[in-house]
N, C-alpha and C positions, 0 to 999 in steps of 0.2 A: 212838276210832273206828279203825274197819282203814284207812282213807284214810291215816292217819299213818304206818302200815308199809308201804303202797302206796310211796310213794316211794322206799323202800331195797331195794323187794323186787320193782320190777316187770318186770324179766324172770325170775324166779329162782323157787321152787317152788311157796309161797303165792300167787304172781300163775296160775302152771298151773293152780292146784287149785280158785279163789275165777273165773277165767276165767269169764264167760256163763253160771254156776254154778245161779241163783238165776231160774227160771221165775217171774213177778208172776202171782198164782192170787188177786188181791184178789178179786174176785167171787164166793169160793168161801168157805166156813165152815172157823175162827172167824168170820173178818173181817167176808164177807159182803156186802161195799161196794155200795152205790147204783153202778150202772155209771157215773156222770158223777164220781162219788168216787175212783173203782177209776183210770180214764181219765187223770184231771188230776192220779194220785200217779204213774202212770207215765210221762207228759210228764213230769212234774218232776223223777225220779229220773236223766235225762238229764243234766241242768246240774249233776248231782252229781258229787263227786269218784270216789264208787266206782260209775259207770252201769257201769265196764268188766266188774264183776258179772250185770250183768242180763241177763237172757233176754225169751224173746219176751213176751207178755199171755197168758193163756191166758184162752180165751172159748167157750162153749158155741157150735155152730153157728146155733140157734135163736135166738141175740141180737146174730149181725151188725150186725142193719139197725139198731142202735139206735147203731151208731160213726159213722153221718153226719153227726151233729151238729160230730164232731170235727173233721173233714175235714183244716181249717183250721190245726189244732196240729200237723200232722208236714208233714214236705216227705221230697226225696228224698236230701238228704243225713242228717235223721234221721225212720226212714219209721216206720209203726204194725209193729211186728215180732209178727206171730201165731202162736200154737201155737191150733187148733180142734180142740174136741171134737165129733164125730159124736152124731148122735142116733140113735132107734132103727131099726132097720129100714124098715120103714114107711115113716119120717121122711126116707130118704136122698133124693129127689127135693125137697124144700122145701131143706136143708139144701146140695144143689149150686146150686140157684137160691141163694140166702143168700150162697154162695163167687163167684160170678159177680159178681152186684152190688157185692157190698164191694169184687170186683177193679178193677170198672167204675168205683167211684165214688173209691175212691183210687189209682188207678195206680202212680205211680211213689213216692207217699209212703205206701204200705202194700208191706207184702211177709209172704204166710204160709209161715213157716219149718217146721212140722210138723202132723202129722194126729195126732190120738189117737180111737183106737177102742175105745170101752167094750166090757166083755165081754159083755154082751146082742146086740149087733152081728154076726151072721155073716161072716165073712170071705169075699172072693172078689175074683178081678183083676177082675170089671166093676166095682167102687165103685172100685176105682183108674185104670181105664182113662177114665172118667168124671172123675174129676178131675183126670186130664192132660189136659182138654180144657180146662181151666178155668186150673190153674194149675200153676206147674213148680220142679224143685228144693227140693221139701219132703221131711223126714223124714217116716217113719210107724210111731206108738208105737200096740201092741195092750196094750191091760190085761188081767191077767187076776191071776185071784183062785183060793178054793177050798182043798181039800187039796191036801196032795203028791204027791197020784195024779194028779189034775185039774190041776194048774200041772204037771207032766212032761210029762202030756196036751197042752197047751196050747202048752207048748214046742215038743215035737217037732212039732206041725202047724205052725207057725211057722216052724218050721229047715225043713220040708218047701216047707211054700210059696215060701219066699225061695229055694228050691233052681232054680240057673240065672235068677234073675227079676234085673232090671235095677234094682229100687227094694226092698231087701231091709228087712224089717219088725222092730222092734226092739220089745222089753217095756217096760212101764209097770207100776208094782207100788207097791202102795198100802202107806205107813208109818204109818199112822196114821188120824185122825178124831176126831171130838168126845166120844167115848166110847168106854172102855177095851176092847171090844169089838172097836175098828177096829183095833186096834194087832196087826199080828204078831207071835206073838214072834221073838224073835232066832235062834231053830233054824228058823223057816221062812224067815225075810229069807236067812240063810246059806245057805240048802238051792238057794232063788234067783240067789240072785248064783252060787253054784255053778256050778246046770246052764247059765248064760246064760253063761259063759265056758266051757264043754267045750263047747257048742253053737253059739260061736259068735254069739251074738246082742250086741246091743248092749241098754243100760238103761237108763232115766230113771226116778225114782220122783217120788212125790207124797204129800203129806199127812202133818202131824206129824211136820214135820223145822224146827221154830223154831229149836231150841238147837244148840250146836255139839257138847256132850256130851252122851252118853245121862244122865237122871236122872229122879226121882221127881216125879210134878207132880198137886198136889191137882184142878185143874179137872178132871183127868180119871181120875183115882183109878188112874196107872197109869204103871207109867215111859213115858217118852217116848224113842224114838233119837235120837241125836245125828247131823249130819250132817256132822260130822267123823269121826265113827264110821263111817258107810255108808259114804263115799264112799274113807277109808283102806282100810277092808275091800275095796272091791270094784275099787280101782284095786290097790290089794296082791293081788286074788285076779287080777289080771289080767296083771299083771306079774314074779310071783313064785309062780304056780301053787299058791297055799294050799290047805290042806285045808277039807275043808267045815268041819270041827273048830275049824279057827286061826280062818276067817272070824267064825264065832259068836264066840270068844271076843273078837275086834274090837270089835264092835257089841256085846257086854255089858260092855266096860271103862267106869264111872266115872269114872276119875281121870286128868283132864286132863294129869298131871303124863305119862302115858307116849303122849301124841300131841308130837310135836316139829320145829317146821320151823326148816331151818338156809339158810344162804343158795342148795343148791342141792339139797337135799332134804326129805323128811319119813320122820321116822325114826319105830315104835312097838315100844316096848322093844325086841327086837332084830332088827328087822327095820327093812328100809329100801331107797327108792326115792327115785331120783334126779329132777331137773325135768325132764330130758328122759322121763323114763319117765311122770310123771305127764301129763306133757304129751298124749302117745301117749295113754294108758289114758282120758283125760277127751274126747279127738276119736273115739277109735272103737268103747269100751265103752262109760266112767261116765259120762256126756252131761251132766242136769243134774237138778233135782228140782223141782218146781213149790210154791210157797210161799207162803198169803195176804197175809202179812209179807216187805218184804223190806229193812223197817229190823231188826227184831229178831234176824236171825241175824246179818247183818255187825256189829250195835254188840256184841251178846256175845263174839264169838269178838273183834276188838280189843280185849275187857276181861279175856281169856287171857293167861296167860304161856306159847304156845307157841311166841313166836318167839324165835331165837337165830339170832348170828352166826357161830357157828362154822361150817367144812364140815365136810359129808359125807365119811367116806372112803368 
């Protein structure tokens, strides 16, 4: 388990990188979870050694009202920590009623940390000016999908909108899914992280990032990324200005043996960033990635031989 190298390594690179890393997306496919399933793995995941991993719950806005039941299992010193996803259009009036209520009924042991906006969703400051009514200090991740004409597209309206605005909007961008179909490949993830650092924006991704290294995986008849991969890729493109070029060849590396944390870095083959930098790059780029699992990527990557005690020069 990575808890075991927690203790040698927690202020130092692996503790920047693995930080609030790991969005809990139980509710979402594979996994799927009954919400009282989803609920009672992430209370639990608290009294764990590695909770200093986790991230907020992520919950569709449409199934607030079923976390009442909970109430009772968080307080304010560990409160229900939410990422909500928006519904459609349409839907945006039921869904700030939804934000209200859950604010009303757990106060001080809930706290929603971020807004995610599906790409069906129109963007505009009334849906945010509406939810500062409601609630405060939340991120706000837009997803967006498509070709490379259409996520440029997407972008640039993005970098537009946050232009002079007080609550600047950051990208969500889908790695995956249950079927080989969802998965990007690695020249469009690069192509991403690319523009999203010449633009300025910040990133969280989501879906089919179980394993720590990209590899081949029968469920779904197609490589899967690694999210040792993405997140070296895109704290390296963020800290060391990569090419779109270097980025891909990132996130297409296999072999475990060239990702490398030392006690105040992470080196890949010859390239390398410091705990201070990844620190920076994980607070105001590569944020976190939302995950139905969030036993199966810390027990893999503790079953790595990526750590070492040498330093970084």
């Amino acid at each position: 388990m990575l808890a075991k190298v927690k203790i040698n390594w927690k202020e130092d690179a692996v503790s920047h990188f693995m930080t609030e890393l790991i969005d809990y997306a139980g509710l979402f496919p594979p996994a799927a979870l009954p919400l009282r399933e989803a609920i009672l793995n992430y209370h639990s995941y608290f009294k764990e050694e590695d909770s200093w991993m986790l991230g907020p719950f992520v919950i569709p806005a449409s199934r607030l009202g079923e976390l009442k039941p909970y109430r009772d299992l968080f307080t304010e010193q560990l409160p229900l920590r939410l990422s909500i996803i928006l519904s459609k259009s349409d839907e945006l009036r039921r869904d700030l009623d939804a934000i209200q209520l859950f604010s009303e009924t757990y106060q001080t042991a809930g706290m929603i940390e971020a807004i995610e906006v599906p790409p069906s969703l129109q963007i505009n400051s009334r849906i945010f000016d509406q939810l500062d009514k409601c609630i405060s200090g939340y991120r706000v991740y837009c997803e967006i999908a498509g070709t490379n004409e259409q996520l440029q597209s997407s972008l640039i309206k993005i970098k537009m909108l946050n232009h002079g605005s007080s609550r600047p909007m950051g990208i969500k961008f889908r790695m995956g899914g249950i079927t080989a179909n969802l998965f990007p490949t690695a020249k469009k993830a690069a192509f991403v992280i690319h523009e999203c650092k010449k633009l300025g924006l910040s990133l969280k991704f989501t879906a089919g990032l179980h394993h720590p290294i990209r590899q081949y995986r029968k469920e779904v008849e197609t490589f899967m990324h690694g999210f040792v991969n993405v997140f070296t890729a895109s704290i390296m493109a963020y800290c060391l200005s990569l090419t779109e070029e270097t980025i891909e060849e990132i996130l297409l590396d296999d072999n475990p043996d060239h990702f490398t944390f030392t006690t105040n870095g992470l080196r890949w083959r010859n390239l390398t960033v410091h705990s201070k930098e990844i620190n920076k790059a994980r607070n105001v780029f590569s944020l976190s990635y939302g995950s139905c699992s969030f036993d199966e990527p810390r027990e893999e990557l503790g079953e790595l031989a990526l750590f070492h005690k040498e330093v970084v020069r």
